[in-house]
C-alpha positions in Angstrom: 138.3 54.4 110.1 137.2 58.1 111.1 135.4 58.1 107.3 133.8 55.1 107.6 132.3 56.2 111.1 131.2 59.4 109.4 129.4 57.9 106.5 127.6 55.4 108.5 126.7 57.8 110.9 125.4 60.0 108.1 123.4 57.4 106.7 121.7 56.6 110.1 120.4 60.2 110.4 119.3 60.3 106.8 117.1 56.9 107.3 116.1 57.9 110.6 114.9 60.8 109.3 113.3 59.7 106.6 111.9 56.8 108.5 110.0 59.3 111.1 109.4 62.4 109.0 108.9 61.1 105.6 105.4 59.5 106.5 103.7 62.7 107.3 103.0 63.5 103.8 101.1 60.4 103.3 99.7 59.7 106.7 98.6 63.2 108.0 94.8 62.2 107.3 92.3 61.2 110.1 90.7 58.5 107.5 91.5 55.5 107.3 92.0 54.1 110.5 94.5 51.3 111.5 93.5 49.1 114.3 91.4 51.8 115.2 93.8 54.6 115.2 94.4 57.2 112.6 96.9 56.8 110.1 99.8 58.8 112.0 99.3 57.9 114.8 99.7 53.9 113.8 102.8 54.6 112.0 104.3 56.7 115.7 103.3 53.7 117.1 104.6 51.4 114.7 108.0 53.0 115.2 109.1 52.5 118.9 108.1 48.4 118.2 110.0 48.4 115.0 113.0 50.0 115.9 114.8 47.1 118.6 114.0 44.5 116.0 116.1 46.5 113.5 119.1 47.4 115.6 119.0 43.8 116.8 119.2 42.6 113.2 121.9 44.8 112.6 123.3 43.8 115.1 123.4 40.4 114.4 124.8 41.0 111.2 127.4 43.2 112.5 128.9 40.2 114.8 128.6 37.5 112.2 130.7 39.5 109.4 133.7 40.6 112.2 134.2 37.4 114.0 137.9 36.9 115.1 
């Protein structure tokens, strides 16, 4: 159980990371805007929204497959 916890918390911090770091090799660029808004500054926006609707997916997933 303590390995499974360990390897999914591993994998959280490696998408997380990825997921808010990654982009700022291709976004860090003032051109072209986004709904008005530089690239990086969309995506830091983007983020926040995206990130319940995620976790409640998972979520969701996580109560169908381990039902008793």
């Amino acid at each position: 159980m303590r390995v499974q916890f360990l390897s999914w918390l591993i994998g959280l911090f490696l998408v997380a990371s990825l997921y808010l770091l990654g982009p700022i090799v291709y976004f860090n660029r003032v051109y072209p805007y986004i709904l008005g808004m530089p690239a990086i500054l969309f995506w830091y926006t983007l983020v926040p929204l995206l990130t319940p609707v995620i976790l409640g997916t998972l979520y969701l997933i996580d109560r169908a497959q381990n039902r008793h």
